[in-house]
N, C-alpha and C positions, 0 to 999 in steps of 0.2 A: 504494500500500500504506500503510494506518495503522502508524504509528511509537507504540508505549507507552514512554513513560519517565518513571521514578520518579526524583525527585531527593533524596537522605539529606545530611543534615548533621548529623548528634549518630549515635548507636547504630543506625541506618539502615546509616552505611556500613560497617559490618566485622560486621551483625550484620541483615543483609536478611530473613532469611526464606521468601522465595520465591525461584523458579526465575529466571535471567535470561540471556540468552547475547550480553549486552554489560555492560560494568563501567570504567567512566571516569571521570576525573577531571575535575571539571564547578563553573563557577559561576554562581552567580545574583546581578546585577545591584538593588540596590533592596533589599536586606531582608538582613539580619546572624546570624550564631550569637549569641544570648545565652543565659543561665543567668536566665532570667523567667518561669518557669509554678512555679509553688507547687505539687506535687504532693503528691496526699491518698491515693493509694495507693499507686503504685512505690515512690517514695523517700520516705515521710511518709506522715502520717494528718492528717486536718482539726483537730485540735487539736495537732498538732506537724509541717505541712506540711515537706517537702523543696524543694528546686528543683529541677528538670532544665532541659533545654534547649529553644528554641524556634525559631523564624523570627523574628527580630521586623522590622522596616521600620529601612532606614538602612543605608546602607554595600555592602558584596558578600560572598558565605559562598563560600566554598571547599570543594565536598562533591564527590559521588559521583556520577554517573548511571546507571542499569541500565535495559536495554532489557529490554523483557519478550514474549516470544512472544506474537502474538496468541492462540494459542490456549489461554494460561495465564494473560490478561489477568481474566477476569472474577473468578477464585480468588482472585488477587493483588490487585484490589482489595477485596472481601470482607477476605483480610486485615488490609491497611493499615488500611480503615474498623477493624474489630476492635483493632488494636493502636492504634491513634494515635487513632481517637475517644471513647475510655473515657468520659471527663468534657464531652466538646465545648468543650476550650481552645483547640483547632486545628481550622481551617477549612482545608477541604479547596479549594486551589486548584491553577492550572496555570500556571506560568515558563518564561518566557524562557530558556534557560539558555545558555552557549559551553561549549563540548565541549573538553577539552586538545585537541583535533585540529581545532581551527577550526570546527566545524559549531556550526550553529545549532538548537536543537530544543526542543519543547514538552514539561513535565514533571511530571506530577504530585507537586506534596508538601503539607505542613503545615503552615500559617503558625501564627503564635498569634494567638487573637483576643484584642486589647488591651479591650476592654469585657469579658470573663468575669472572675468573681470570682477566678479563680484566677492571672491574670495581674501577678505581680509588680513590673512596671516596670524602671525601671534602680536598679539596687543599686549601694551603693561594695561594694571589694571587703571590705573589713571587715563589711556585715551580709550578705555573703554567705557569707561563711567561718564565723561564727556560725548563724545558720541550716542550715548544712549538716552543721556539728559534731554537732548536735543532733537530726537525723532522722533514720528509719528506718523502710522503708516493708517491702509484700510482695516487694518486690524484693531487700530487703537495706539496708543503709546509705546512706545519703544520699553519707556521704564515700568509698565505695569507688565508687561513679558517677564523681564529678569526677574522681576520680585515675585510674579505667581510662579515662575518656572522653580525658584528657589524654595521656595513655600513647598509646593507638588512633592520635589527631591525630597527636602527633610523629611515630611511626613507617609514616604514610603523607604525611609531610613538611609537618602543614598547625600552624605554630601562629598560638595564640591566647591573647596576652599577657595579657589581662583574665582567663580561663578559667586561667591558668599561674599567674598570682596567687593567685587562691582554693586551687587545689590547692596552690601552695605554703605557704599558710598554714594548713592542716589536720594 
């Protein structure tokens, strides 16, 4: 039997979208949570970009896994494509992930691709906190993302002291 799994790290995991009837706590090996895609329409517009979050390479992220029904696979990618490839900052790939339950399994998510224009690099947290003061996209505020995204982390036990910085300087 094919296995679907989606893996979330930023607003993915408390805010999926589709149907799933497994939900885990799961990490991926090789690639980290950064605040690195400059966004020009959720959180910011191209002349006063925001940042959100990405995949970037380096370290291990601490997210979410959801299995997804085969037979609500192809909707649910349709989805994802739809939500997370607006701009094409993120390449759609498939991870290795460990399962909190020791399993091993394949899972689609979003890296960022570091060649787009819209990929910020690494930020101190000071021009990150400036930049985020300062946008506001169709989604709302730049600074209500970090601080709910921060919020979501803690209270499904996952922090991230660089990401805990910028919110705390807002």
């Amino acid at each position: 039997m094919n296995e679907f799994w989606v893996f979330g790290y930023g607003s993915l995991m408390w805010n999926p979208g589709f149907p799933f009837h497994e939900r885990i706590s799961a990490r991926a090996h090789g690639y980290r949570r950064a605040l690195c895609v400059r966004s020009w329409y959720h959180r910011g517009s191209e002349a006063e970009p925001g940042l959100v979050l990405g995949l970037d390479h380096g370290g291990s992220c601490h997210g979410v896994a959801f299995q997804v029904a085969a037979e609500d696979w192809p909707e649910t990618l349709a989805y994802l494509r739809e939500r997370e490839l607006v701009t094409q900052v993120y390449k759609e790939r498939r991870l290795r992930l460990t399962l909190a339950d020791g399993r091993l399994v394949q899972a689609l998510t979003y890296v960022v691709d570091r060649q787009h224009k819209q990929y910020a690099g690494a930020l101190t947290v000071a021009e990150a906190i400036d930049i985020v003061r300062r946008a506001n996209g169709h989604s709302g505020p730049n600074d209500a993302y970090v601080l709910n995204t921060v919020q979501h982390l803690r209270s499904m036990g996952i922090r991230d002291k660089w990401l805990e910085g910028v919110a705390n300087g807002l």
